[in-house]
KOLROGU-427182 format. One line per 8 residues: number of its first residue (from 1); their letters; for each residue x, y, z of C-alpha. Coordinates in steps of 0.1 Angstrom, whole numbers, plus 5000, padded with zeros to 4 digits. Each point is the difference from the previous one (the first is absolute). Last residue first. Layout:
REM residues N
NUM = a = X:Y:Z  ...
This chain:
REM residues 761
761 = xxxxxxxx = 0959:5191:3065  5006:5018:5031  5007:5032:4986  5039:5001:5002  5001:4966:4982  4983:5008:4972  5021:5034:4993  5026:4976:4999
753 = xxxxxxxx = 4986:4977:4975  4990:5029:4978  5035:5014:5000  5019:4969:4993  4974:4997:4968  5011:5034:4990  5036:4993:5005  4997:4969:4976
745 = xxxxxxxx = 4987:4968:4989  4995:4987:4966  4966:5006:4978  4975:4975:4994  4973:5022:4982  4963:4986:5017  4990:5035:5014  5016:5020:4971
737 = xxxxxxxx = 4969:4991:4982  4983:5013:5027  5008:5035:5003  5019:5026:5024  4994:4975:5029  5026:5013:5020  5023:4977:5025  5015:4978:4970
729 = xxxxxxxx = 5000:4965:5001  5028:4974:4994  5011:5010:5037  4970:4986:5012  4968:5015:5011  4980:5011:5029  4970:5015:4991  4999:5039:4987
721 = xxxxxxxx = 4968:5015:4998  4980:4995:5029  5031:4999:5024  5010:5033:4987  5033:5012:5014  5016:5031:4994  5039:5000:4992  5024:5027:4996
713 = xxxxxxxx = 5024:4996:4975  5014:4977:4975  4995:5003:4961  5043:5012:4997  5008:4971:5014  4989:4976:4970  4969:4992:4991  5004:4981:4959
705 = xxxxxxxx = 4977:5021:4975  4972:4991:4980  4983:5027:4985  4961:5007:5004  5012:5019:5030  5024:5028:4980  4970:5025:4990  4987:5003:5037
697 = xxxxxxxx = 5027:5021:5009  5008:5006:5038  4993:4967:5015  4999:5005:5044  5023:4978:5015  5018:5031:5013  5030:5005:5016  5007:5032:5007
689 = xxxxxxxx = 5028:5029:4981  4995:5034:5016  4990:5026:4976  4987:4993:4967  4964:5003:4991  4996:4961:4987  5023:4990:5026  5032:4981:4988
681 = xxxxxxxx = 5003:4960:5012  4976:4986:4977  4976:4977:4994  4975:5009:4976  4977:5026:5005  4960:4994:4998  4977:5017:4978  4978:4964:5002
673 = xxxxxxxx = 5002:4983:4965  4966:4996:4982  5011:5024:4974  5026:4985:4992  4989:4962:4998  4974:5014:4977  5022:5016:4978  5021:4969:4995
665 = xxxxxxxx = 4969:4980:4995  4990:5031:4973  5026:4993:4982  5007:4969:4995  4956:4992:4990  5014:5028:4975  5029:4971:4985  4982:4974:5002
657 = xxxxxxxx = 4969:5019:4976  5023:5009:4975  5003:5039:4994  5039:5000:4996  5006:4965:4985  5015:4979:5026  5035:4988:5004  5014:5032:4998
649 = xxxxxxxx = 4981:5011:5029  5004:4967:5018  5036:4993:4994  5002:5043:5014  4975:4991:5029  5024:4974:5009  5034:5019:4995  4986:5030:5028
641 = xxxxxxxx = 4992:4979:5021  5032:4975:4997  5020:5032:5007  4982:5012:5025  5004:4965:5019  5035:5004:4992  4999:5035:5015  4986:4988:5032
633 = xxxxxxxx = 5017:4974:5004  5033:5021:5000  4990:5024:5024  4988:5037:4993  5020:5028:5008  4986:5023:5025  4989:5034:4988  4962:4995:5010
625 = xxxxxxxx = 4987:4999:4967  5022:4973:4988  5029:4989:4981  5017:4978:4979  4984:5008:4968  4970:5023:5005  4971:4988:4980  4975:5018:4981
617 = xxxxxxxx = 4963:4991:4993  4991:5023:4967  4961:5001:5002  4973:4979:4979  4978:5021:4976  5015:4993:4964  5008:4968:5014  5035:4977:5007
609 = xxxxxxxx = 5021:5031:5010  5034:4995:4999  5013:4997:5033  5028:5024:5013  5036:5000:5014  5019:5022:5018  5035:5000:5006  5027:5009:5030
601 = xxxxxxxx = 5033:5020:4988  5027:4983:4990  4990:5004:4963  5000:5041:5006  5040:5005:4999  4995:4999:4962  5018:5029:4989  4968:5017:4991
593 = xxxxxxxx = 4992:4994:5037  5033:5019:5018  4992:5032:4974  4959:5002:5009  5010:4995:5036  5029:5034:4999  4978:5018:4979  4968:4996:5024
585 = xxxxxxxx = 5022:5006:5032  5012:5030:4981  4958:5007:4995  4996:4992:5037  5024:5028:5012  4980:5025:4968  4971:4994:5021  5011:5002:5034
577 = xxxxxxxx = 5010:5032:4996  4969:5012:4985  4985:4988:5027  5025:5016:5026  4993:5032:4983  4963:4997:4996  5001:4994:5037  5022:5028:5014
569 = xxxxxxxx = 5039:4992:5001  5012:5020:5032  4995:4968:5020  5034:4981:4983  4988:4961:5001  5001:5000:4963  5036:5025:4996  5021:4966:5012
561 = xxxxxxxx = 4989:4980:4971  5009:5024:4972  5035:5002:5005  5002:4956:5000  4974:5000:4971  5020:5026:4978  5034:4986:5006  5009:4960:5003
553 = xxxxxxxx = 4967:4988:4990  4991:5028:4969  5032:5003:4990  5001:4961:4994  4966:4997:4986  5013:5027:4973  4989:5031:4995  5006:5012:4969
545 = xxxxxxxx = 4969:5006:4987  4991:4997:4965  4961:4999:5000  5001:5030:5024  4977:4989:5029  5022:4992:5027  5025:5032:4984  4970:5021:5015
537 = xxxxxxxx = 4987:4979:5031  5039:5007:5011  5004:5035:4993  4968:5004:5018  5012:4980:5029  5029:5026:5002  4972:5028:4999  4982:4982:5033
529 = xxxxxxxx = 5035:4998:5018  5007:5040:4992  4962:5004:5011  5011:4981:5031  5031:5018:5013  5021:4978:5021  5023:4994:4968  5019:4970:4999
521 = xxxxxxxx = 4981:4998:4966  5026:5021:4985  5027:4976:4995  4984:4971:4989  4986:5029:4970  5035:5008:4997  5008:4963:4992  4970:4996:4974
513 = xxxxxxxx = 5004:5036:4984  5041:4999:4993  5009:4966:4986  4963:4984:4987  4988:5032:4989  5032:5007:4982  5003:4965:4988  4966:5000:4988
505 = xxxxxxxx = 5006:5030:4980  4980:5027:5006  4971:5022:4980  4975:4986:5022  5012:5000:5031  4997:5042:4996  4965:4999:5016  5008:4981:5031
497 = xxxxxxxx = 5031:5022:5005  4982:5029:4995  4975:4986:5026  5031:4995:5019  5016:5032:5001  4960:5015:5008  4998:4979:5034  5034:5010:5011
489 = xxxxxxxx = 4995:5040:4994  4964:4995:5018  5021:4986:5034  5020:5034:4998  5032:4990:5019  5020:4995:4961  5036:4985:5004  4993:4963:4990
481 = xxxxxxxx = 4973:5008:4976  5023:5030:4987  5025:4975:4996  4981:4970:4977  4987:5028:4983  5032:5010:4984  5013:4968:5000  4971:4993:4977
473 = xxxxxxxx = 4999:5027:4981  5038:5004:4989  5018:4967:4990  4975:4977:5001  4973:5022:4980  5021:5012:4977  5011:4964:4991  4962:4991:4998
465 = xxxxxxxx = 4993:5028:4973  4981:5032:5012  4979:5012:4971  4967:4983:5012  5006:5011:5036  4992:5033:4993  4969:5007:5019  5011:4975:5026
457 = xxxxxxxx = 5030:5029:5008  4975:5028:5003  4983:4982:5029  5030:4994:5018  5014:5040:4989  4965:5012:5016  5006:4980:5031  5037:5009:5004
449 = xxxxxxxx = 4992:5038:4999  4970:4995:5016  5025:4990:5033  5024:5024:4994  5036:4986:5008  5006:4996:4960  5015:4964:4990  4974:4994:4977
441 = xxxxxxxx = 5000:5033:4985  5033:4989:4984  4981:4970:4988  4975:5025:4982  5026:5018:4982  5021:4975:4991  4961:4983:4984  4998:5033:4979
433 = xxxxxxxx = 5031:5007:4983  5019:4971:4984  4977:4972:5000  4967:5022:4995  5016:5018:4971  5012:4964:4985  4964:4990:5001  4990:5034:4981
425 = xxxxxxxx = 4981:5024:5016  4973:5011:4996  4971:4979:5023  5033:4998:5020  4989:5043:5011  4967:4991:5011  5007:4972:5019  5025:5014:5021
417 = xxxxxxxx = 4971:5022:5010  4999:4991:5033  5040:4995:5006  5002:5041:4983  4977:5016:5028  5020:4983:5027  5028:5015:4991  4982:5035:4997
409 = xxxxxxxx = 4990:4994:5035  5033:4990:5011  5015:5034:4994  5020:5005:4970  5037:5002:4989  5003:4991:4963  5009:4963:4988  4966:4988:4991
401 = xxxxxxxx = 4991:5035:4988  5028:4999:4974  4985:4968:4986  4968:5015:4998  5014:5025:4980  5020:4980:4978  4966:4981:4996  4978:5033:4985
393 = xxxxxxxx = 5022:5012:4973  5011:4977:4975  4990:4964:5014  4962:5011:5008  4995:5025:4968  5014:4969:4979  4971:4975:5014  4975:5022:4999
385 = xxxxxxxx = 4991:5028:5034  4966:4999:5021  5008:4979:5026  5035:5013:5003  4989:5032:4998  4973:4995:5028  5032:4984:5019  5019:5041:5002
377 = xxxxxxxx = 4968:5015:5001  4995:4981:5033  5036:5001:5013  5003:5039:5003  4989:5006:5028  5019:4973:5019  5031:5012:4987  4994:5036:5014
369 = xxxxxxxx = 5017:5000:5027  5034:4983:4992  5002:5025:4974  5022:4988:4970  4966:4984:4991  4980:5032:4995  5027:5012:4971  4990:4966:4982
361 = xxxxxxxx = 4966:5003:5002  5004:5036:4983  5023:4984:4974  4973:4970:4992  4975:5026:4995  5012:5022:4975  5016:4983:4977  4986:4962:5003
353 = xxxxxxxx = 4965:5004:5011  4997:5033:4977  5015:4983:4968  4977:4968:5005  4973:5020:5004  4975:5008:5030  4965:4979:4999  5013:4970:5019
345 = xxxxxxxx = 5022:5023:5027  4972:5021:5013  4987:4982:5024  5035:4996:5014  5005:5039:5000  4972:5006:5019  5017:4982:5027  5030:5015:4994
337 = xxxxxxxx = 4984:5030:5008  4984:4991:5031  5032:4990:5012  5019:5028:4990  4973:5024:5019  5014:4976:5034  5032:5009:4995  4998:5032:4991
329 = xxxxxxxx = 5000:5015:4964  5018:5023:4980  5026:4971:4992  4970:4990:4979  4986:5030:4980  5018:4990:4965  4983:4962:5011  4969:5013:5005
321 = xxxxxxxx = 4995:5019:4972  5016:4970:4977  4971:4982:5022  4971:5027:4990  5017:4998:4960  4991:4962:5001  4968:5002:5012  4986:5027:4979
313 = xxxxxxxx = 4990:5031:5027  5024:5024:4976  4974:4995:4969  4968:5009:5018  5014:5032:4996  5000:5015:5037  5030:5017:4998  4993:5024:4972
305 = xxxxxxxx = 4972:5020:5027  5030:5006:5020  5028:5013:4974  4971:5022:4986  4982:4999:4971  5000:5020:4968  4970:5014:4987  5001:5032:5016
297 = xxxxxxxx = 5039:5006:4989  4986:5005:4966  5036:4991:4978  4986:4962:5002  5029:4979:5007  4984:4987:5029  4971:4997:4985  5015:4977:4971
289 = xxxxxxxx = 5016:4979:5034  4964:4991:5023  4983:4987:4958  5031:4982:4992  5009:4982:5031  4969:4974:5008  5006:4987:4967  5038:4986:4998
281 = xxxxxxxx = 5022:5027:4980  5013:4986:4966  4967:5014:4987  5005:5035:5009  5030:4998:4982  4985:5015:4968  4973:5026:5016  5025:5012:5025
273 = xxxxxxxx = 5019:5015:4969  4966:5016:4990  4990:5015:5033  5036:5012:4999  5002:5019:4965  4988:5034:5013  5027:4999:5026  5028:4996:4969
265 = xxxxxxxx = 4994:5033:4995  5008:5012:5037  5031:4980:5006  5012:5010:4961  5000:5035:5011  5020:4992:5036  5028:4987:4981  5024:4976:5022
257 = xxxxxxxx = 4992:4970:4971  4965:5002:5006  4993:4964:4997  4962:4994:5010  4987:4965:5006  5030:4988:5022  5022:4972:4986  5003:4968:5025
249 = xxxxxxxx = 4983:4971:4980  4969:5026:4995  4982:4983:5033  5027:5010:5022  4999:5038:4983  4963:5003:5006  5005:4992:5036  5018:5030:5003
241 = xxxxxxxx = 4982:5020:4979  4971:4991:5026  5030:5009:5029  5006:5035:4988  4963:5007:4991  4997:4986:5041  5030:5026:5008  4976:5027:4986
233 = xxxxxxxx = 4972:4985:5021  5014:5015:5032  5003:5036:4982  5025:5020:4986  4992:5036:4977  5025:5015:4974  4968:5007:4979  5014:4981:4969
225 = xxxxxxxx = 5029:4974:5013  4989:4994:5031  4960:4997:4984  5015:4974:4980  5013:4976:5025  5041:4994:4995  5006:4963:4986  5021:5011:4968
217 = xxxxxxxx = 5014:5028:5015  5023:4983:5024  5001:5018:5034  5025:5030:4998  5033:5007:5013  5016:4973:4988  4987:5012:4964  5018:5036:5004
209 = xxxxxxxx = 4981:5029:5001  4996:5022:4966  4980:4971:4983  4967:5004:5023  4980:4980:5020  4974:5020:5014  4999:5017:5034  4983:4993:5030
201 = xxxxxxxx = 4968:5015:5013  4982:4981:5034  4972:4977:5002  4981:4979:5025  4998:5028:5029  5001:4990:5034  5021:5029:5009  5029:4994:4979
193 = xxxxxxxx = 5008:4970:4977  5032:4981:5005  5024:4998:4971  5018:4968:4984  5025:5011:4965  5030:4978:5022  4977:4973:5012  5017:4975:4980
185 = xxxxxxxx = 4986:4971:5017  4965:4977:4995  5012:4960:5006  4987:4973:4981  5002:4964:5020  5015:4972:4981  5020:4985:5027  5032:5017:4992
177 = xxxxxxxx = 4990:5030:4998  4984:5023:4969  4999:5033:4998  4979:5024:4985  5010:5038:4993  5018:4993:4966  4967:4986:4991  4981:5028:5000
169 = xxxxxxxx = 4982:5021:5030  5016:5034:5003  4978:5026:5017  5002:4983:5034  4973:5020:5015  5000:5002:5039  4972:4998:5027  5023:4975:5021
161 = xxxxxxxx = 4972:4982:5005  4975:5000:4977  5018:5006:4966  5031:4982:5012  4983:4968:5011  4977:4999:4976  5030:5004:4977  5018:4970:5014
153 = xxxxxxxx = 4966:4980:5000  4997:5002:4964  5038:5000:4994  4988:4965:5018  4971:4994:4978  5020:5004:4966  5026:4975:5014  4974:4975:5008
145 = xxxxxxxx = 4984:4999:4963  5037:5000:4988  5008:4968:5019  4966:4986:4992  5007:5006:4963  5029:4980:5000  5033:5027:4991  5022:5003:4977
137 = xxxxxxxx = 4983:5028:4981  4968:4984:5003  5008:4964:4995  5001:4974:4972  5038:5000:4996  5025:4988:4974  4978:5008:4970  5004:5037:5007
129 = xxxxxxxx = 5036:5003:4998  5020:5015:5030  5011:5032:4997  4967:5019:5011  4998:4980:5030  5029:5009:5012  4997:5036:4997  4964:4996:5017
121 = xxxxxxxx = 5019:4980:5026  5023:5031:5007  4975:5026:4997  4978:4984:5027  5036:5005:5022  5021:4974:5012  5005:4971:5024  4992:5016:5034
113 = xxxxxxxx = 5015:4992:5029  4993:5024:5031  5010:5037:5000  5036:5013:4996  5008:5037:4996  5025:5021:4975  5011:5032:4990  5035:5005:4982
105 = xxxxxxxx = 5030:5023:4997  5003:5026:5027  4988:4972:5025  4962:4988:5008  4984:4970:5017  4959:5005:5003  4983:4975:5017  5007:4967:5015
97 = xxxxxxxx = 4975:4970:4995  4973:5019:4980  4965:4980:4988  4989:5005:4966  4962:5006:5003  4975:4978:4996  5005:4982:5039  4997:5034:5018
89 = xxxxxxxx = 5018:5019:5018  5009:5036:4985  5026:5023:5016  5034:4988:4987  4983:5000:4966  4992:5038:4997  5035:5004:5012  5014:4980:4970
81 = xxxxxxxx = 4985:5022:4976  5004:5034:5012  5033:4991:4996  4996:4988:4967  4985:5034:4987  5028:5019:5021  5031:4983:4981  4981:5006:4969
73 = xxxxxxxx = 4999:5035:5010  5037:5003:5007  5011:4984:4966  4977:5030:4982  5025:5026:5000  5030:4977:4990  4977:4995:4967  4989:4960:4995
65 = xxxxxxxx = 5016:4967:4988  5036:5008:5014  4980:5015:5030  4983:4967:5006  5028:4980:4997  5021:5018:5025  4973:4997:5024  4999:4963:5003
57 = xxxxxxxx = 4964:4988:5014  5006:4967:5019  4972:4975:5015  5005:4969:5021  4982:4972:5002  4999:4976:5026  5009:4966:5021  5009:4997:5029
49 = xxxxxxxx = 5036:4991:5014  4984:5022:5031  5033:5023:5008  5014:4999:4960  4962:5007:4988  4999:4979:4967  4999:5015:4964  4987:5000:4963
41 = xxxxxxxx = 5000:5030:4985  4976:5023:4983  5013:5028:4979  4978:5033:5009  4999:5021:4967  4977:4983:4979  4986:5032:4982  4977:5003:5027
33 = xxxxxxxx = 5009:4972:5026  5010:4969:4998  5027:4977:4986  5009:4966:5002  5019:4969:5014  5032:5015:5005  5031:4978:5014  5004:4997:5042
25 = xxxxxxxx = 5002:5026:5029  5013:4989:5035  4981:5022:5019  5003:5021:5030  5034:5017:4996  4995:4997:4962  4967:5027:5005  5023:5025:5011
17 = xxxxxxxx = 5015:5007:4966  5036:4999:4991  4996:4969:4979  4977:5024:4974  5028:5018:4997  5018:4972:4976  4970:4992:4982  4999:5042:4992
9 = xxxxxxxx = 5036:4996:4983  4992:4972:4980  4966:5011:4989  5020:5035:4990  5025:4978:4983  4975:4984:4981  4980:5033:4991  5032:5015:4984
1 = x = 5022:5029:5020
């Protein structure tokens, strides 16, 4: 039978093992093991729908390759293998799912995903063509820095506590998952030392056993080879050539060929090989790795005292450390690393922040409990990520956080640093993704839910468009305000109402904010009143308001009105109240007078000044102090005043000697007047109207006025002062040139004749 048909044939057995039951097994995606005997599958757990990897060992082929006699002991060697691993726990090792599945034709077990053996990339790697990559072996240097301390930690691990020498540390052994994380397996050549001892004999690799039976030759420790003698630090010479290898793009520094002879000669040559790639190595490497491949075991350290390189406490390999480590962690421990983690970010790589942790964030968001965790890091990259790293990686994970089940808290979290994540974003970004997620929030029942999305929504208002805004925000608000119990709710909708007038339309403000705001002031609530009044003073002092002096008489003065008499209004809210009422009044009288409704009302008219230190005199047209209207003698006798010392003002020159002699006689004659009230029928101090004879102004007596009704009232007679006179005279001597005036009769005269007559006159 040829090999093809025996690959055939054994494919077809394979089926018929246990492991199929369990998993539903996928295409290859490497090789393992000595000699590369375990196939690595891709697969997912049929009961979970989880996802794995599953590992298959075909007999057939191994006894094809091998003696019939020696098929058995492979089989045994990977046996020993796979229980060895169902038994550790710890995150360095390759972690077992189910263990060991076997039938007549095949072994097989499945552990968690892994992506391929060490050998695998190294293969890769070697393919490719060095000017396409700048890496060590295809990987960034931190990544390989943190893969050498975890088989660090996994043989710390199994050198202290399971007491146990792996014996075959290369890169067939290491594994690598899907997150990155290098695994230690292959424990089939493992064996536990005995009564606290450190060492125990083994036997040398030799031609006469088959190679699957035998750790590879090319990274076996010299004094295994020589004295037949194993020790903890002989698996550290396994792991310096190890690290060797990475740093020698993949080829190991001795190449026996299976020939134990050219092993030992080329030994003499290692210090010298180590010599030339040393230099590819960074610094703090070369001086811990050349003693561990020193063929003195005493100079070559242990697994523990190779931890604490300064090297493996960089920042960026501590958080690919924590990350490898995280679904290790509790809760709370998650916290604290992801708070570390967010520190971290600006000195960690592009590579790492998008590879490595970008994934790990993402597997934390599928958990509705650890969301809030992970935010921070998740908005540190944002902060810290270019342009391209933000749209390529980091936003389609934002976006798929806005739509994934969280708790309100990690809601929350998000509206507050909305800002953050638009300072990145394209406008069309915002338009399509963020703001739908914040007016969603809008409508949430959790009260700081709706208060963080409020506040979010004024931080984006500058890429909201006025059509947006009518057809989605405001109605939107509009309802919540209507609907919402929480008093604070109400007062923050229309703050962000008041902020987002400025990016409307006057027809939206003056066809859905005026009439709702109408609306709303019914409220009984006063600090809902008091932040309707604030919308108000606001557009009052925009230079393009639309409130018009009709709106403001028909709507907001009429709603407002009511609310000033309301006694839950403290006094600096009624005052500002009151304020912004008397600055509509304002608008309303400032409109009505520009379009000239001011002529009818009454005028005032004043002297020029004749000297530099004379005073204005002013006269009221028509009226007087008092409020009553003046009669018409004495306005034409005003008049006639007022037209005389104007013929004589302009008549004279303005310092002439007539013209001051003027002055100061009508000075005089006012100064010398008694403070006496004219006659008048209204009480100087209101009240109840008397009649009073009593002058009230002293400024009108030098004018001559006709008596009429209006100067009668009570009367006091003086027989010393007043003499009987006729009905030419007048009854008040006011002065004597008006003594000698004819005048005609009238009610005044009537008057004094019958006051005459009652006192026995």
């Amino acid at each position: 039978m040829d090999m093809l048909s025996l690959i055939k044939s054994s494919l077809a057995s394979e089926d018929a093992n246990p492991i199929h039951r369990l998993y539903r097994v996928g295409q290859q995606v490497g090789t393992c093991g000595q000699e590369m005997v375990w196939r690595i599958h891709e697969a997912e757990s049929i009961e979970e729908e989880k996802g794995a990897s599953v590992f298959i060992f075909n007999k057939k082929i191994a006894n094809k390759l091998h003696k019939p006699r020696r098929r058995e002991q492979v089989s045994e060697i990977l046996r020993h293998d796979v229980t060895h691993l169902n038994k550790m726990s710890n995150a360095s090792v390759l972690g077992i799912f189910t263990g060991l599945q076997e039938d007549r034709e095949s072994l097989s077990f499945a552990s968690e995903p892994v992506a391929g053996s060490l050998t695998n990339f190294l293969e890769k790697f070697d393919k490719m063509s060095p000017q396409t990559t700048s890496t060590t072996c295809g990987f960034m240097e931190h990544e390989v820095q943190c893969g050498i301390y975890q088989i660090t930690e996994a043989l710390m691990y199994v050198h202290g506590v399971e007491r146990m020498i792996h014996r075959n540390v290369n890169p067939a052994s290491i594994l690598i998952n899907q997150s990155g994380r290098w695994k230690l397996a292959c424990f089939g050549f493992a064996e536990k030392t005995q009564d606290g001892r450190e060492s125990f004999s083994c036997k040398a690799w030799s031609p006469k056993i088959s190679k699957m039976a035998q750790p590879d030759l090319n990274y076996i420790a010299p004094e295994i080879q020589t004295t037949e003698v194993c020790t903890y630090v002989s698996d550290m010479f396994s792991f310096g050539m190890l690290i060797c290898t990475i740093y020698n793009n993949g080829h190991s520094l001795i190449d026996a060929q299976y020939n134990p002879t050219a092993y030992v000669k080329q030994l003499d040559t290692l210090t010298q090989k180590f010599g030339d790639i040393a230099p590819s190595m960074p610094p703090a490497l070369v001086d811990p790795v050349e003693k561990m491949i020193n063929r003195d075991i005493r100079y070559r350290p242990t697994a523990q005292l190779f931890s604490l390189l300064k090297m493996f406490h960089d920042p960026t390999v501590t958080t690919l450390q924590q990350l490898d480590n995280l679904h290790l962690k509790s809760p709370s421990d998650k916290s604290h690393v992801f708070t570390v983690i967010s520190q971290n970010i600006p000195l960690l790589p592009k590579a790492i922040r998008c590879s490595r942790l970008l994934p790990s964030l993402h597997h934390e968001f599928t958990s509705r409990d650890s969301v809030v965790t992970a935010l921070p890091p998740l908005l540190a990259l944002v902060q810290h990520s270019s342009s391209d790293e933000f749209s390529q990686h980091v936003f389609p994970e934002i976006t798929f956080v806005f739509n994934c089940s969280k708790p309100d808290q990690a809601t929350v979290y998000l509206l507050n640093k909305i800002d953050v994540i638009i300072s990145k974003c394209p406008r069309h970004q915002v338009r399509s993704d963020v703001v739908p997620f914040i007016v969603k929030h809008i409508k949430s029942e959790a009260i700081r839910v709706q208060e963080a999305a409020l506040n979010a929504l004024l931080v984006v208002k500058e890429s909201m468009d006025d059509a947006f805004l009518k057809s989605t925000v405001l109605p939107c608000a509009k309802e919540q305000l209507r609907q919402a119990v929480d008093v604070k709710i109400k007062l923050i909708i229309l703050s962000c109402i008041k902020h987002l007038l400025s990016i409307m339309n006057p027809f939206t403000i003056r066809d859905d904010v005026l009439p709702f705001l109408v609306e709303i002031v019914n409220s009984q609530d006063a600090s809902v009143i008091m932040a309707v009044v604030g919308v108000y003073k606001h557009m009052l002092h925009k230079k393009d308001s639309v409130l018009t002096r009709v709106y403001l008489a028909q709507s907001a003065i009429p709603s407002l009105i009511p609310h000033t008499v309301d006694p839950d209004l403290s006094t600096d809210q009624f005052g500002a109240m009151m304020d912004v009422l008397y600055e509509m009044l304002a608008l309303i009288d400032q409109h009505r007078r520009s379009n000239g409704t001011h002529n009818s009302t009454p005028k005032r008219e004043k002297m020029a000044p004749s000297g530099g230190s004379d005073k204005n005199l002013l006269f009221v047209t028509n009226s007087s102090p008092t409020g009553i209207q003046k009669s018409r003698t004495e306005c034409s006798i005003s008049s006639l005043s007022r037209g005389r010392l104007s013929r004589n003002s302009s008549q004279e020159a303005p310092n002439s000697p007539e013209l001051t002699k003027l002055k100061e006689k009508e000075m005089l004659m006012v100064s010398n007047k008694e403070p006496l009230r004219r006659f008048s029928l209204v009480p100087p101090g209101g009240g109840t109207p008397a009649i009073s004879l009593t002058p009230d102004d002293g400024g009108y007596l030098d004018r001559n006025r006709r008596p009429s009704l209006q100067n009668m009232g009570h009367y006091n007679h003086d027989s010393d002062r007043c003499e009987r006179k006729s009905s030419t005279g007048s009854l008040f001597n006011f002065s004597e040139s008006r003594q000698s005036a004819p005048r005609r009769g009238s009610f005044q005269a009537l008057g004094d004749t019958v006051m005459q007559l009652f006192s026995g006159k």
